[in-house]
C-alpha positions in Angstrom: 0.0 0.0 0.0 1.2 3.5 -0.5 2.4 5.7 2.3 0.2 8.6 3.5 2.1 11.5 5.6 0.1 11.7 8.6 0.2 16.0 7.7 -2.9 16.6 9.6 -2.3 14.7 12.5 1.1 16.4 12.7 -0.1 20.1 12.5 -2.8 19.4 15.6 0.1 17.9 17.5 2.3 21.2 16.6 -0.8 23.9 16.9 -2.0 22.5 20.1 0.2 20.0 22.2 3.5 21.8 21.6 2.1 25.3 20.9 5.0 25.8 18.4 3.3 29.5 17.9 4.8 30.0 21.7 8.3 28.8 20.9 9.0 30.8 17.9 7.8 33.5 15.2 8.4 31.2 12.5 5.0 31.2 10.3 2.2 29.1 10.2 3.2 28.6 6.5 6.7 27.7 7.0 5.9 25.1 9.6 3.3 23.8 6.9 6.2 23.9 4.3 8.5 21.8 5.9 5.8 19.1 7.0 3.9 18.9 3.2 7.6 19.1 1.9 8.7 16.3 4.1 5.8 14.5 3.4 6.1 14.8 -0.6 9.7 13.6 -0.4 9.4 11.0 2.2 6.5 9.2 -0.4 8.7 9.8 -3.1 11.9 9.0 -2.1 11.7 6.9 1.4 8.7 4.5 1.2 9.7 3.1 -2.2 12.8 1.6 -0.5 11.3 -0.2 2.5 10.3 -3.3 1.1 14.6 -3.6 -0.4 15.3 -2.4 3.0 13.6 -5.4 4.6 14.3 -8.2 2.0 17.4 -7.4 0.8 19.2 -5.2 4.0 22.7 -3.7 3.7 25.5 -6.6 3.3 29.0 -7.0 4.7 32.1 -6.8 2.3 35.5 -6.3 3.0 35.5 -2.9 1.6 32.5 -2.1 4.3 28.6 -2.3 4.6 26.7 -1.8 1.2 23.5 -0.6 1.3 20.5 -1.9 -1.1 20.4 -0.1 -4.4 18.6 3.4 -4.3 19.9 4.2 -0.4 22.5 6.2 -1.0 20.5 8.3 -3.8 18.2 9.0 -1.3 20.3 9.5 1.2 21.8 11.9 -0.5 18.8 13.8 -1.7 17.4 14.1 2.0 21.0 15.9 2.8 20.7 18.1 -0.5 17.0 19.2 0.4 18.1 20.2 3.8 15.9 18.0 5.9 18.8 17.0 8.4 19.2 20.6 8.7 15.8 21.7 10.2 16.8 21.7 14.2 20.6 21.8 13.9 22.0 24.9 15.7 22.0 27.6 13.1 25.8 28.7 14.0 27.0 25.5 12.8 25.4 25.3 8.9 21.9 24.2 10.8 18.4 26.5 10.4 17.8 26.8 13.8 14.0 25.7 13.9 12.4 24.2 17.0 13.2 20.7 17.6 9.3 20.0 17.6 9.6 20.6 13.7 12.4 18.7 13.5 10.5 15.6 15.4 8.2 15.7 12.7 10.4 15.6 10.0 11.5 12.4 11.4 8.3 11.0 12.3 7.5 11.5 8.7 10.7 9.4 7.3 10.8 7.1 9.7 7.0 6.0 8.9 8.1 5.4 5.2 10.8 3.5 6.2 11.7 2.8 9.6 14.7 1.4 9.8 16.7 4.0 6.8 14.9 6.6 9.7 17.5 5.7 12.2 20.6 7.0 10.7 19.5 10.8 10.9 18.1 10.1 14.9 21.7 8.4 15.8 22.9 12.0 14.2 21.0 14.2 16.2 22.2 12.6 19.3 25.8 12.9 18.5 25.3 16.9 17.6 23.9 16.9 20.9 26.6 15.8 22.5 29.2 17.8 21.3 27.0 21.3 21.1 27.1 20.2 25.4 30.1 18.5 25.7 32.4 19.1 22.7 35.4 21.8 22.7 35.1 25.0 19.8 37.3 23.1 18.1 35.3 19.8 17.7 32.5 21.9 17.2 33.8 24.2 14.2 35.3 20.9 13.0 32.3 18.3 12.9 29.5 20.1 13.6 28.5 22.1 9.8 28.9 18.4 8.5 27.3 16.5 10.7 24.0 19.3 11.0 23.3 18.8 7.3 23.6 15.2 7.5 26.6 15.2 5.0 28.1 13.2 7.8 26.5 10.6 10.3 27.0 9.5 13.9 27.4 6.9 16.0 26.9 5.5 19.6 29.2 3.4 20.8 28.8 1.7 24.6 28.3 -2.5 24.9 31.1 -5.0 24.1 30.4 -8.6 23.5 30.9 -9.4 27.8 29.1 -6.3 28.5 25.6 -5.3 27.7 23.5 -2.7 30.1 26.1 -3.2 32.8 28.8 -0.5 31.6 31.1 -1.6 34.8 32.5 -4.6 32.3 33.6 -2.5 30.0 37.2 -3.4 28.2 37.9 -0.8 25.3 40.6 1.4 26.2 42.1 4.3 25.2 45.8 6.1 25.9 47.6 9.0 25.4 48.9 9.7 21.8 51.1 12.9 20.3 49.1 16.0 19.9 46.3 15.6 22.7 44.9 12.7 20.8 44.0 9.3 22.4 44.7 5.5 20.6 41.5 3.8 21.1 41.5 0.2 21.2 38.7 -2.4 21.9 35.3 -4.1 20.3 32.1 -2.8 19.8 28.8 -4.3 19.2 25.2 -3.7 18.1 26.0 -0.4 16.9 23.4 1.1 14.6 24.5 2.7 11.3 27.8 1.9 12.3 28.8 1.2 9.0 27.7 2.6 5.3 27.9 4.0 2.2 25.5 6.9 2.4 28.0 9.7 4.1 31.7 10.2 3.3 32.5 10.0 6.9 30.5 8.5 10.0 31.8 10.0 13.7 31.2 7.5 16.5 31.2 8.6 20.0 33.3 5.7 22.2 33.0 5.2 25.5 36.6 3.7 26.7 38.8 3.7 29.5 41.8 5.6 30.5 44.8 5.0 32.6 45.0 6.0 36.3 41.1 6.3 36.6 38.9 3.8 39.2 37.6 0.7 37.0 33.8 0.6 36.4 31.7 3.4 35.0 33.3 5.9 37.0 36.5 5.7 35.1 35.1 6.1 31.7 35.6 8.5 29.1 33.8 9.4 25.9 35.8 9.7 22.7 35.2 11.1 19.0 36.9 8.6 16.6 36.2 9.2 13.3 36.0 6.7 10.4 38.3 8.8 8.1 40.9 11.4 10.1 40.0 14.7 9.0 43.0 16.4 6.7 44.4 19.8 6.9 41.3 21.0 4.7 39.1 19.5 7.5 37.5 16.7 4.9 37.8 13.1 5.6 41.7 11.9 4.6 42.9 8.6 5.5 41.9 5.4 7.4 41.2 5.5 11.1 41.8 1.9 12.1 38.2 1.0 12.9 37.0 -2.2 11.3 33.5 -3.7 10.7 33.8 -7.0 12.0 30.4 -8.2 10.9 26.7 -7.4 11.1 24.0 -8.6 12.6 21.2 -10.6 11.6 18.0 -9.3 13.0 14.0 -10.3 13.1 13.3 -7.1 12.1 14.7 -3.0 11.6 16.9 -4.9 8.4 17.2 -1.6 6.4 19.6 -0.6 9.5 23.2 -2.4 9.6 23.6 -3.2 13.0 27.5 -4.1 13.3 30.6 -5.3 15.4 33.0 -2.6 15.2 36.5 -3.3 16.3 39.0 -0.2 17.0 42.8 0.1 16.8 43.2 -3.6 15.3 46.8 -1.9 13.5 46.9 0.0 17.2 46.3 3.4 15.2 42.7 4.4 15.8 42.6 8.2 17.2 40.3 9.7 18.9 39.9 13.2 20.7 38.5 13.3 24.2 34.5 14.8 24.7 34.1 16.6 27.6 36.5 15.4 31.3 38.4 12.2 31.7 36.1 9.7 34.2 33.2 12.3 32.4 32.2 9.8 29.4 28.5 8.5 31.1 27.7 12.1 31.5 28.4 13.2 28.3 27.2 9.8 26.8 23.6 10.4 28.5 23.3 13.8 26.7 23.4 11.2 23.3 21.5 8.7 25.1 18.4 10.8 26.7 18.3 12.4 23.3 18.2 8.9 21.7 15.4 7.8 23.8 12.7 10.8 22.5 13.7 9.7 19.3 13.5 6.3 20.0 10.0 7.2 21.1 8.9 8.2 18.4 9.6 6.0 16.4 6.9 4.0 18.5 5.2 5.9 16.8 6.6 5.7 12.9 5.9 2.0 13.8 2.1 2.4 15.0 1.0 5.3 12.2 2.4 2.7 9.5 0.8 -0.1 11.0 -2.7 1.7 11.2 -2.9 2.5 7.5 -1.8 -1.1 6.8 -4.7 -2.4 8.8 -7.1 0.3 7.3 -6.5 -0.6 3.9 -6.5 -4.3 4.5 -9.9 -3.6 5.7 -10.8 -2.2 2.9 -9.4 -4.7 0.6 -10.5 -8.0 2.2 -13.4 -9.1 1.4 -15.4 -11.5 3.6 -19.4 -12.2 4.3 -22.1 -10.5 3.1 -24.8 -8.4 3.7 -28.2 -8.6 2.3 -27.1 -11.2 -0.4 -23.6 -8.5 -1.5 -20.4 -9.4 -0.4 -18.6 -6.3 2.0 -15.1 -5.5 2.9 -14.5 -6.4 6.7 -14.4 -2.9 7.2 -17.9 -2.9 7.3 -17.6 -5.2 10.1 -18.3 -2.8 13.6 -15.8 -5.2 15.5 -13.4 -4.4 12.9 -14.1 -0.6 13.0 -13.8 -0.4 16.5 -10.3 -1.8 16.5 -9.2 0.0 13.6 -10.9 2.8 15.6 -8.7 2.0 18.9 -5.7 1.4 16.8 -5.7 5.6 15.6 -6.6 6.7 19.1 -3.6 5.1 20.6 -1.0 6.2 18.1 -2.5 9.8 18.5 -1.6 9.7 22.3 1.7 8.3 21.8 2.3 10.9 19.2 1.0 13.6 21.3 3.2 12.0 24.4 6.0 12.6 22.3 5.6 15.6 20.9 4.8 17.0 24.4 8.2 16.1 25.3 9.7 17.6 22.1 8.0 20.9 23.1 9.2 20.9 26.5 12.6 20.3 25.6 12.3 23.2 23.1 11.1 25.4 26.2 14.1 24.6 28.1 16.6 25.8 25.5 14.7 29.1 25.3 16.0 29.5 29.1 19.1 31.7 29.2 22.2 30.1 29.5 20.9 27.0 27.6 22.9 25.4 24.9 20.9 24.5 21.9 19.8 26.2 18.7 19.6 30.2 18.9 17.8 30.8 15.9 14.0 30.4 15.8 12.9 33.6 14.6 10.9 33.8 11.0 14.0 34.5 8.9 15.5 31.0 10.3 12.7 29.1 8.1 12.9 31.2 5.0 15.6 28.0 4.3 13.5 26.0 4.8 10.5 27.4 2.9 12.6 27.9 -0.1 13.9 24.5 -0.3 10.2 23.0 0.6 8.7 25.4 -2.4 11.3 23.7 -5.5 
């Protein structure tokens, strides 16, 4: 069946549950610009490659993870449009909007295709990270790449002996020439960990370092990037992190879920985020972020499987009434879970948009880190990309 953008439902979560027109002065029409343009380029562009996603997935070679034909295209055209754009800080290349817009942008992708939707939400929770955590220089350095999308990002924390317990963790990292760190250890189930959509991926590593307590107390977070960065600032040579393998999942098989190893040739560099012994601090800022996100896509999942349901009710034909056979859509029992089906995916959706709001309240406080830029000139980007 074809995908519908759930525009409507999106503008009464915006107008009402978040109050967008409290955040910001950006106009009605540019919010509805950026949710019809989403919309038109998520149908278009997204949704056709779900089904490949799922049957097909992204495959393992020696020269890295492949993803199904058409990915990278599209990919490429959600960077060019802008969409990855929509809530990144406006200093770093970003338009500044409220990240209540941006939630809906990603609701919208990751409804046509829920597992190509998580390499933009593993983005926005590295930016995060370093717009709290991150020196000027990291900033200036990944931030304009990574806000567009032109990059993506990773998060790296369990190992094969340590899963939600962070105390067993073994990667380690020690002190290099030039303030740099050698990283060294394995990571596993990391989500877009590996591709061919950007020209560089950034993970964030959580490792330890010498002379701290063992246990989570002693960690550190690190930014090791796939390809070191050249004197120009654009991805140069090799980085020493390998994909291992990936995983072979029930479900989510558009998204390469993969073993990364570090420093196999002992030359993977990374830069320190934030204090040494600080890494679960700065980590959280990626992880609480990942969690709204991971929210919603809750409810990418429910809004898809509502209009599955709802056309299949139209579709299937079964019984009769009054001697003419009816779709079972006609059937009241059917109606009424159809009926229960859109009610709860409207309170999960307002549930997270609610929190979306409130986080954009909280960067309005002075002081606050976070986009700057929410006034009406910060969506006239927007609206002339959304109008091509």
């Amino acid at each position: 069946m074809a995908f519908i953008p759930p525009i409507t439902e999106q503008r009464l979560m915006l107008e009402h549950i978040v109050r967008l027109a409290e955040l910001s002065d950006v106009a009605a029409d540019v919010a509805d610009s950026v949710l019809e343009g989403i919309g038109a380029f998520a149908a278009g562009e997204w949704a056709p490659l779900d089904r490949a996603g799922d049957l097909v997935g992204p495959k393992w070679t020696t020269q890295g993870v492949k993803m199904p034909v058409g990915y990278a295209e599209a990919y490429q055209a959600f960077v060019t449009g802008g969409w990855g754009s929509i809530g990144s800080p406006a200093d770093f290349g970003g338009q500044g909007l409220p990240l209540s817009l941006s939630a809906a942008v990603l609701e919208t992708l990751g409804t046509a295709n829920v597992g190509f939707g998580l390499a933009p939400i593993l983005t926005v929770g590295a930016i995060e990270a370093l717009i709290h955590h991150g020196t000027d220089a990291q900033r200036a350095a990944y931030l304009p790449r990574l806000s567009t999308g032109e990059w993506t990002g990773t998060m790296n924390l369990t190992e094969p002996q340590s899963g939600s317990d962070l105390n067993g963790l073994r990667t380690r990292a020690e002190p290099a020439d030039d303030g740099q760190w050698k990283i060294r250890g394995t990571k596993i189930f990391i989500s877009f960990g590996d591709h061919d959509l950007a020209k560089n991926i950034i993970h964030l590593v959580l490792a330890h370092t010498p002379g701290l307590p063992s246990g989570s107390r002693g960690l550190s977070l690190f930014l090791v990037p796939k390809y070191r960065l050249d004197q120009q600032g654009a991805p140069g040579e090799p980085n020493d992190v390998r994909t291992v393998s990936i995983e072979h999942k029930l479900g989510l098989h558009a998204s390469p879920t993969c073993v990364l190893s570090f420093g196999d040739e002992d030359n993977c560099l990374g830069e320190l985020i934030g204090a040494e012994g600080g890494g679960l601090r700065a980590m959280f800022t990626m992880m609480n972020n990942a969690r709204l996100n991971v929210a919603l896509q809750g409810v990418q999942v429910a809004e898809r499987a509502t209009q599955q349901a709802a056309s299949y009710a139209c579709e299937r034909i079964q019984g009769s009434r009054g001697g003419n056979k009816v779709a079972i859509i006609e059937h009241p029992d059917v109606r009424r879970m159809l009926l229960r089906m859109k009610a709860q995916t409207a309170a999960a959706r307002a549930l997270a948009y609610f929190a979306f709001g409130q986080l954009d309240r909280a960067r309005r406080r002075p002081g606050r880190p976070g986009p700057r830029r929410t006034d009406h000139a910060a969506g006239k980007g927007a609206l002339h990309r959304h109008r091509q």
